[in-house]
C-alpha positions in Angstrom: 168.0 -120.2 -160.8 165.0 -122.3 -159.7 166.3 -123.0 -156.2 167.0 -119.4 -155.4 163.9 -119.1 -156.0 163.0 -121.4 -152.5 163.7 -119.8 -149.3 166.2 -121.3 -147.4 166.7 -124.2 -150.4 169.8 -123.4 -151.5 170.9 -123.2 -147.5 172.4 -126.4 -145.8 170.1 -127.5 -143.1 173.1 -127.1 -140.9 170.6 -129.1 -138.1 167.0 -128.5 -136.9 168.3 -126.4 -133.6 169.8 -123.8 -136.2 166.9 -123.6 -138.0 164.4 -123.1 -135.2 166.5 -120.2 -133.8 166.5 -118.5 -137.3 162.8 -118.8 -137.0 162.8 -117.4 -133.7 164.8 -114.1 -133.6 163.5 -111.5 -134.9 159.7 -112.4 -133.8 158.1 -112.0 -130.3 160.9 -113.0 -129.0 163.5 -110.2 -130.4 165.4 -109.3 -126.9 166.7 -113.2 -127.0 170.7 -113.8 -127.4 171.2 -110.0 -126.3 171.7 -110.6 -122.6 173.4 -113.4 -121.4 174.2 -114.4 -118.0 177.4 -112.1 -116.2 178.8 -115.3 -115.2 180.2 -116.2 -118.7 182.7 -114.0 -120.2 182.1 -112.8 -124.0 184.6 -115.8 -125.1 182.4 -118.2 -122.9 179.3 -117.0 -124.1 180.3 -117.3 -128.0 181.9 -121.1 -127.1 178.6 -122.3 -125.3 176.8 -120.4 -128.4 178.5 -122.4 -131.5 178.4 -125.9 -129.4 174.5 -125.4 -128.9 173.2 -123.9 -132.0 169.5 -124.3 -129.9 170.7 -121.9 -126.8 169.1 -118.7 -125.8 169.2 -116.1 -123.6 166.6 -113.5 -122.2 167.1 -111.4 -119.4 170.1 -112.9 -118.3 168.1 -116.5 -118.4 169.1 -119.5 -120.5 166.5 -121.0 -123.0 166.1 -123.6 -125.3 165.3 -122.3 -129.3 164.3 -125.3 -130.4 161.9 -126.8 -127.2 160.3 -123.2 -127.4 159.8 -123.0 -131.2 158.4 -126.6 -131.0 155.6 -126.1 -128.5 154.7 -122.7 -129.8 153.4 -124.4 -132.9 151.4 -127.2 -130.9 153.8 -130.1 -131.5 154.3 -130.6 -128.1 150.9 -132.9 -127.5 150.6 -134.3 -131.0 154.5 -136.1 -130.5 153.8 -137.2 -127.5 157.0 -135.4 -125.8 157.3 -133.7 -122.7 159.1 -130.1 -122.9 160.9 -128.7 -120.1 158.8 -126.0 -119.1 162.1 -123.9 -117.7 163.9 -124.4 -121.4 160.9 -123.3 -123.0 160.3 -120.3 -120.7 164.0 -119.1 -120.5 164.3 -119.3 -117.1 167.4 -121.5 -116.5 169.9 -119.8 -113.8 172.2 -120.5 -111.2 171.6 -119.3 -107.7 174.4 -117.0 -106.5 175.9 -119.0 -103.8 178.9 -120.6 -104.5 182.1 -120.0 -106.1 181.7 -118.7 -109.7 183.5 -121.9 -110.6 181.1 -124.3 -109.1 178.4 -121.9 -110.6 179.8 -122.4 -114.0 179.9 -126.2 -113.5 176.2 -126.7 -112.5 175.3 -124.1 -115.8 177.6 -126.0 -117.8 175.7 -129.6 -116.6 172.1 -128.0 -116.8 173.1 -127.5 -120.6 174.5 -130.8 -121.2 171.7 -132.3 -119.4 169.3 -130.8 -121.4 170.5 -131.3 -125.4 170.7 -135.0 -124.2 167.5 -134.8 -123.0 165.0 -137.5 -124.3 162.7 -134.7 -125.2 164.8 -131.8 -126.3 166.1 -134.9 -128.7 162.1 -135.4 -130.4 162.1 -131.7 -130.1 164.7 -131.3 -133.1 163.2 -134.6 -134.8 159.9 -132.1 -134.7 161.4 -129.4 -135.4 163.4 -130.5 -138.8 160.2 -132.1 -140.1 158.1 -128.8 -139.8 161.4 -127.3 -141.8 161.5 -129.9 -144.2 157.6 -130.1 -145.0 158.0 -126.1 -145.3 160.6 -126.7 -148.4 159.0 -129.3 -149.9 155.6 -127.5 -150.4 157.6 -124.4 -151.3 159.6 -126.7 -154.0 155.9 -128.3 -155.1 154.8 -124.9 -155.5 157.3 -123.6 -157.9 157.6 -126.9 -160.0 153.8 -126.9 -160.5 154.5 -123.1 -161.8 157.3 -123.9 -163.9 155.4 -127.2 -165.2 152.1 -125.3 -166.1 154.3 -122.6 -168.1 156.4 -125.8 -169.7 153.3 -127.4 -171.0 152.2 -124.3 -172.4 155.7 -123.9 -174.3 155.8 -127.4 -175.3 152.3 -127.6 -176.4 152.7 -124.6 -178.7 156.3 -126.5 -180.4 154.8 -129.9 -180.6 151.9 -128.0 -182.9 154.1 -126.3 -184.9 156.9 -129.4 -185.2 153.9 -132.0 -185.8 152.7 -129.8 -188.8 156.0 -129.1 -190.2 154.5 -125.7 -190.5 157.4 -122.8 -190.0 158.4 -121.0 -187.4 156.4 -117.7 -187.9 153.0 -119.2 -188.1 152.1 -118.4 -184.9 152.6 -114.5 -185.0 149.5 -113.6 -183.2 150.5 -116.2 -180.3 154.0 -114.6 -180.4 152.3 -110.8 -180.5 150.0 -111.9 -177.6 153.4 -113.2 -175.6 155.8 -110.5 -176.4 158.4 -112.0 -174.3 161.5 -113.0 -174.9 161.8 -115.7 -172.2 158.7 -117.4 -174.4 160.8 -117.1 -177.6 163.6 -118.4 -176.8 161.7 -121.5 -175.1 159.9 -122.1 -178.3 162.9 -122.3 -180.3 164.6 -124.8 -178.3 161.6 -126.7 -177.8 160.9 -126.6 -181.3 164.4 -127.8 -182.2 164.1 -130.9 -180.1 161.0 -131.9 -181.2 162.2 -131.7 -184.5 164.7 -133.7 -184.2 162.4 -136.7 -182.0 160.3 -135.7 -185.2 162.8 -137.7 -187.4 164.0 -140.3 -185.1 160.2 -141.3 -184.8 160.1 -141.1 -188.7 163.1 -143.4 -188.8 162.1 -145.8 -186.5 158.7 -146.3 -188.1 160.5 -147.9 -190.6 159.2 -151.9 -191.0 162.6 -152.2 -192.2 164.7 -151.2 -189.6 167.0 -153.4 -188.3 167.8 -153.6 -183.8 171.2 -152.3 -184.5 169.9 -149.7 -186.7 167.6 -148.6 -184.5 170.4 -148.4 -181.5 172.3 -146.5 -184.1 169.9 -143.6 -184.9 168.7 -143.3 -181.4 172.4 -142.9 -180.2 172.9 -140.1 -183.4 169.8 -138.4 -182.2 171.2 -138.0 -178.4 174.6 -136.7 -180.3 172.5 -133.5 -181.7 170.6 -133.5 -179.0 173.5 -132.9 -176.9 175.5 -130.5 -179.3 172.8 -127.7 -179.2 174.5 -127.4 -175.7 177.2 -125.4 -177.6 175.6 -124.8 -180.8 172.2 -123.9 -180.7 169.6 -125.4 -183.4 167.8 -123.3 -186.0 165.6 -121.5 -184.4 166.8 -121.6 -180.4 169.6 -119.1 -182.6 166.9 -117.0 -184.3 165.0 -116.6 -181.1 168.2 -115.7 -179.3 169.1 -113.3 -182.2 165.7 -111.5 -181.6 166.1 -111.6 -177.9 169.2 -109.7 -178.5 167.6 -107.4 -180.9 164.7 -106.9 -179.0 162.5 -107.4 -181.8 161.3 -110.5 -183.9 159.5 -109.9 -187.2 158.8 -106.0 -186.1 157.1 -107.1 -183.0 158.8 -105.3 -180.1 159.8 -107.7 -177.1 159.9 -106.8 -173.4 160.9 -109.5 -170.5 158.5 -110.5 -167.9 159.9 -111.2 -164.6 157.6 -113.5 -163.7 158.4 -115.6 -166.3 161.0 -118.3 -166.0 162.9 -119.1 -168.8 163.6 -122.2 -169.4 167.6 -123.6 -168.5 168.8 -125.0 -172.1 171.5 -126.8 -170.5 169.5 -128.5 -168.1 166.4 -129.5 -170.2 168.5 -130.7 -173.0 170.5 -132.6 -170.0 167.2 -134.7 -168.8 166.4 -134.8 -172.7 169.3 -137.1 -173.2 169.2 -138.5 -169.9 165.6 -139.9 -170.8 166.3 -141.0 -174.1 169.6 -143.1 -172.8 167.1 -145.0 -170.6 165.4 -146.0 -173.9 168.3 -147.8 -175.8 166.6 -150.9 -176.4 169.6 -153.6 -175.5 172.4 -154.4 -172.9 175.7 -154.4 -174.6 175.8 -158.1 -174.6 172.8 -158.1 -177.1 174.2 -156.0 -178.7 177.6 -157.3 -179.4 175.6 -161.2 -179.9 173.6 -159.3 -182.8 177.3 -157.9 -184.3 177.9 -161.6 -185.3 175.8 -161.8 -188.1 178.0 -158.9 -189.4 180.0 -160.6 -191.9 182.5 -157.9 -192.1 183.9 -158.4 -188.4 184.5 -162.1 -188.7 188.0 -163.3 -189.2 189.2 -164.5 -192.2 188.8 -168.0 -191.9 185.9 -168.9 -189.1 185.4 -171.9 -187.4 182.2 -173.7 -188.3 180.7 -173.0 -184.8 181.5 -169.4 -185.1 178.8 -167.4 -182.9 177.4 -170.6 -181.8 177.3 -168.8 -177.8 175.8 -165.6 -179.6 173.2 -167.3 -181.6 172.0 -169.3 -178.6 171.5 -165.7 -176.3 169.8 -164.7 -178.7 167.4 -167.5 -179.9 166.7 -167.3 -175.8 166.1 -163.9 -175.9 163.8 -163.8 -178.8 162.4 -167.6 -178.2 163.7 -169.2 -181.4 164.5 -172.7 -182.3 168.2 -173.1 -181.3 169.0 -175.8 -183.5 167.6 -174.4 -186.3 169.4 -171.2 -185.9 172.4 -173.2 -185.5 172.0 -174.9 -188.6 171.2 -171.6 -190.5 174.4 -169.8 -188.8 176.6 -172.8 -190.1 175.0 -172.6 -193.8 175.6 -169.4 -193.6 179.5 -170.1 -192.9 179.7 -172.7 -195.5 178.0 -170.4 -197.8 177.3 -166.7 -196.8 175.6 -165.7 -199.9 172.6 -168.3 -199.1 170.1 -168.0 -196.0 169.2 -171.0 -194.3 167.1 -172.5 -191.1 165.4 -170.5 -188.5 167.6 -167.1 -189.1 166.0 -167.0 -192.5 162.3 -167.9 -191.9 161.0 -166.7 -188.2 158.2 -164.9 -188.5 159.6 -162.6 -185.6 163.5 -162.7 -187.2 164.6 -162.4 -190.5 168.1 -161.9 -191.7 169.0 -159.4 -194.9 171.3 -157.7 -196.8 172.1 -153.9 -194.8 172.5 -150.8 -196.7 173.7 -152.9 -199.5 176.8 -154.3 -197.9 177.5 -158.2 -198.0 176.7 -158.4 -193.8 173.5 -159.7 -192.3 171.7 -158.0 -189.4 168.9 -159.5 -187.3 165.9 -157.5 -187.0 162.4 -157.6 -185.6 159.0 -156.8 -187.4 157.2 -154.0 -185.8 153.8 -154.3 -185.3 151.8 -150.2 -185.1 153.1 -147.8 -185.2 157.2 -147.2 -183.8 156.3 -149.8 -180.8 158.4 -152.7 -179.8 161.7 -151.6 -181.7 164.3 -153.4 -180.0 162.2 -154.6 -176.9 163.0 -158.4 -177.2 159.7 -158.8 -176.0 158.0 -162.5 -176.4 154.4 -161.0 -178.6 151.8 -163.2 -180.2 153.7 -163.3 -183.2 156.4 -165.0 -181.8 
């Protein structure tokens, strides 16, 4: 997956102290952590260990990981901080007069003392910014790859979708690729954009009506989403030849280097985009629904969907007492249009699909724009 791909991505960060000691051992600095100091016992030693995550040891001295990882790549004058020479040297010890007890209690302070420490404190700070910076150009590095091998993929579908021309017209491209990764992205790409092919054909329409355009875009996220467990057209052809190892007797080999696109996940931000362009909040849409004639009761009041009419004259800057008075003719006699409903130059109202119900819907001006925007234009 892509963030195996980044060292030390898929890792929690733990904290900065473990991740400057993982960058520490096994450099210079190898004999560090394999001599600590006789006066803690092995069950000492592992508790002092796992409460600093930033402790070392060399030649029997105590060290700090992180302070000495920090001022090895020149933070030390750039932040401003001033290191503890002895941390960063490893040369914290305890003399060896006194009791081993009172021995263990100045160590045990020196520790504290230090991961307290105002500057052992900017030392992490340091420390898991140079870690983080190192992840993010790792992760900018691989998305630009993967974005640069997209654009080729999608540039090749968009061609072959725009021209309606079918899907083996591009055997030389596909004898010059001879991978299967590339096939199988060029099927599901070229599924898609089919399908985006017809929802922009739909929604082109001068005709359409808001609710109809909501409708179709919804439908089109449906598909969208079922080639999750059944794949389109020619994302199953491309598999089929994957499996085979051949498409149209031209012999396929993988490239390693390639990364083949993750259906479930581009299809995923597919849909995840296209929700984000559903033209209305519910409450438009359900104040549109009123002019359906089939969901009114049987006998409505003559100020039925007065609220509804009024959101929406706002919305779509309409005379309100006009639409008013073309909502009530239209109660008193739905087979006749009246008032503002009937004769905006932005709103008209119209028989739908044939049915005796009456839909609100916008004129487009060019070409798909402005379906369902509720934008105030020039022609409003």
């Amino acid at each position: 997956g892509f963030y195996d791909q980044v060292p030390g991505l898929q890792l929690s960060l733990h904290d900065a102290e473990q991740g400057a000691m993982d960058g520490r051992i096994g450099k210079e600095d190898s004999d560090i952590n394999n001599d600590w100091p006789d006066l803690w016992s092995a069950k000492q030693t592992e508790d002092f260990k796992s409460k600093n995550p930033w402790l070392g040891s060399k030649n029997k001295k105590l060290g700090c990981l992180v302070c000495s990882s920090v001022n090895s790549i020149g933070i030390d004058k750039e932040q401003g901080v001033s290191l503890s020479r002895e941390w960063m040297n490893f040369e914290i010890q305890v003399s060896g007069q006194g009791s081993r007890t009172t021995s263990l209690s100045i160590l045990r302070n020196k520790v504290r003392k230090h991961a307290l420490s105002k500057a052992h404190t900017q030392a992490v700070k340091v420390a898991e910014q140079q870690k983080e910076a190192a992840i993010e150009n790792a992760v900018e590095t691989m998305t630009e790859s993967y974005m640069k091998e997209t654009e080729a993929v999608f540039r090749t579908a968009y061609h072959l979708a725009k021209k309606n021309r079918p899907f083996s017209d591009h055997e030389s491209l596909i004898e010059l690729q001879e991978l299967n990764e590339f096939i199988c992205d060029l099927g599901l790409m070229y599924d898609t954009l089919h399908e985006l092919s017809l929802l922009s054909q739909e929604l082109q329409s001068r005709s359409i009506t808001l609710l109809g355009a909501e409708h179709l875009l919804k439908r089109s996220i449906r598909v969208i989403q079922s080639f999750k467990e059944s794949p389109g057209e020619k994302y199953s052809e491309a598999l089929e030849a994957k499996q085979t190892g051949e498409y149209r007797s031209i012999a396929l080999k993988t490239n390693a280097k390639l990364k083949s696109i993750n259906p479930g996940q581009f299809l995923q931000s597919l849909v995840n985009n296209l929700e984000k362009r559903l033209s209305f909040e519910d409450e438009t849409i359900m104040d549109l629904s009123i002019l359906d004639q089939s969901k009114w009761p049987s006998k409505p009041s003559i100020r039925h969907g007065e609220e509804q009419v009024k959101r929406l004259c706002k919305r779509f800057n309409l005379c309100t007492d006009q639409a008013l008075n073309g909502m009530r003719d239209l109660l008193e006699e739905p087979s006749t249009l009246f008032g503002d409903l009937a004769h905006s130059d932005s709103l008209i109202v119209g028989t739908h699909s044939g049915h005796n119900s009456f839909l609100l819907v916008t004129r487009m001006e060019g070409v798909g724009g402005g379906v369902g925007t509720g934008q105030q234009g020039s022609h409003h």
